[in-house]
C-alpha positions as CSV (number, residue, x, y, z in Angstrom):
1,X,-18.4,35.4,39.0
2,X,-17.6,32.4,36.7
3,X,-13.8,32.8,35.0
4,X,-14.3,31.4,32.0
5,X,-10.6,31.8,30.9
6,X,-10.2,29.2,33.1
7,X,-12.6,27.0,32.3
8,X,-11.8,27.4,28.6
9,X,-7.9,26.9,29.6
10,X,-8.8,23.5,31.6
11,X,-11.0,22.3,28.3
12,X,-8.4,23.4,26.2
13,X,-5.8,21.0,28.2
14,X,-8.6,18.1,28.4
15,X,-9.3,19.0,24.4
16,X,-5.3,18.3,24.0
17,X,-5.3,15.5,25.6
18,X,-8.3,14.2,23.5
19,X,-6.3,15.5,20.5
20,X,-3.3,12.9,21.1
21,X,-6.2,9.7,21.9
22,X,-7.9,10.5,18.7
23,X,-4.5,10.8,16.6
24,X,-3.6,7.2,18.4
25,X,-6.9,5.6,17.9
26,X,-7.0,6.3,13.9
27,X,-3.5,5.2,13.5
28,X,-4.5,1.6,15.0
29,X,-4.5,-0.5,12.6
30,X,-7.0,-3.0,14.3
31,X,-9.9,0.0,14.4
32,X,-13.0,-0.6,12.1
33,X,-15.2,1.6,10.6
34,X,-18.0,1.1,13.1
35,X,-15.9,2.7,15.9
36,X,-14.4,5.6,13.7
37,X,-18.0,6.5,13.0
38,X,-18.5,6.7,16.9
39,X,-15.6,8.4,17.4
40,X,-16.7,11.2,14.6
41,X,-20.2,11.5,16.1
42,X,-18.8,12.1,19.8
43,X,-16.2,14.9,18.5
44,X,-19.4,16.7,16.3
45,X,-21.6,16.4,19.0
46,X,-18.4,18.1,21.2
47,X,-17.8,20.9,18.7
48,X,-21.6,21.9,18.3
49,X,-21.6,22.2,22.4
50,X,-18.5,24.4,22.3
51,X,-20.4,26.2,19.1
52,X,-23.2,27.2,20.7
53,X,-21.3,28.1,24.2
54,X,-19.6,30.7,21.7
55,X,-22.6,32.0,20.5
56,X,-24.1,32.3,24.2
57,X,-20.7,33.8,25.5
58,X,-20.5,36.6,22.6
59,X,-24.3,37.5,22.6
60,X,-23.8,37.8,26.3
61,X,-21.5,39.9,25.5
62,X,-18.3,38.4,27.4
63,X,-14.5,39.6,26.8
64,X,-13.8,39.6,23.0
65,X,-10.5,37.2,24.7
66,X,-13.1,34.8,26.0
67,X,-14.9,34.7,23.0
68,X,-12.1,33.7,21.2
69,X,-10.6,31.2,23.8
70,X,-14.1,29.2,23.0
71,X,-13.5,29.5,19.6
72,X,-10.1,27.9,19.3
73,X,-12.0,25.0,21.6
74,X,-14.6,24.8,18.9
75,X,-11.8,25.0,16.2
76,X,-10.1,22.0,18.1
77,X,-12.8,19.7,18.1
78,X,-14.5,20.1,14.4
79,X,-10.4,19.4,13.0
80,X,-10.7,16.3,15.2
81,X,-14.5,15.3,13.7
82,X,-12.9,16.1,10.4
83,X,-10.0,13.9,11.3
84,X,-12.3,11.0,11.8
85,X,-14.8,12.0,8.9
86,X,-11.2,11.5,6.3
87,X,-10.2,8.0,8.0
88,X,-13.7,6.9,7.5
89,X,-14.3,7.7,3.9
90,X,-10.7,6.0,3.2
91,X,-12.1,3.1,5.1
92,X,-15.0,2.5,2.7
């Protein structure tokens, strides 16, 4: 049987790591808005995977702790898309 705890621990880590590349790409002053934009849609596009493997883990009807694992996952990436979203409307 899958562990998804673990999975969700090992994307949480990789998510993490993402978390510190996104905080050191916006702070370089040399990005344009082109790339920010690119950035933004890649962390969306991440958080409405991670959204609907919530949904499919709860309606499956996984581990409430599972559930919520995926969740703080989801919660990671859509602050990270909202991140981007704030440097770009200060860059127009």
């Amino acid at each position: 049987m899958t562990d998804w705890l673990d999975i969700l621990k090992g994307q949480r880590l990789e998510g993490e790591q993402t978390r510190r590349a996104v905080e050191q790409m916006l702070a370089e002053p040399a990005i344009d808005r082109e790339q920010v934009m690119a950035l933004f849609a890649a962390l969306e596009k991440q958080a409405g995977f991670v959204e609907k493997l919530v949904r499919v883990l709860d309606e499956a009807g996984y581990e409430p702790d599972v559930v919520a694992s995926a969740e703080r996952l989801e919660c990671l990436y859509a602050e990270l898309a909202e991140r981007a979203a704030v440097k770009a409307k200060e860059m127009q």
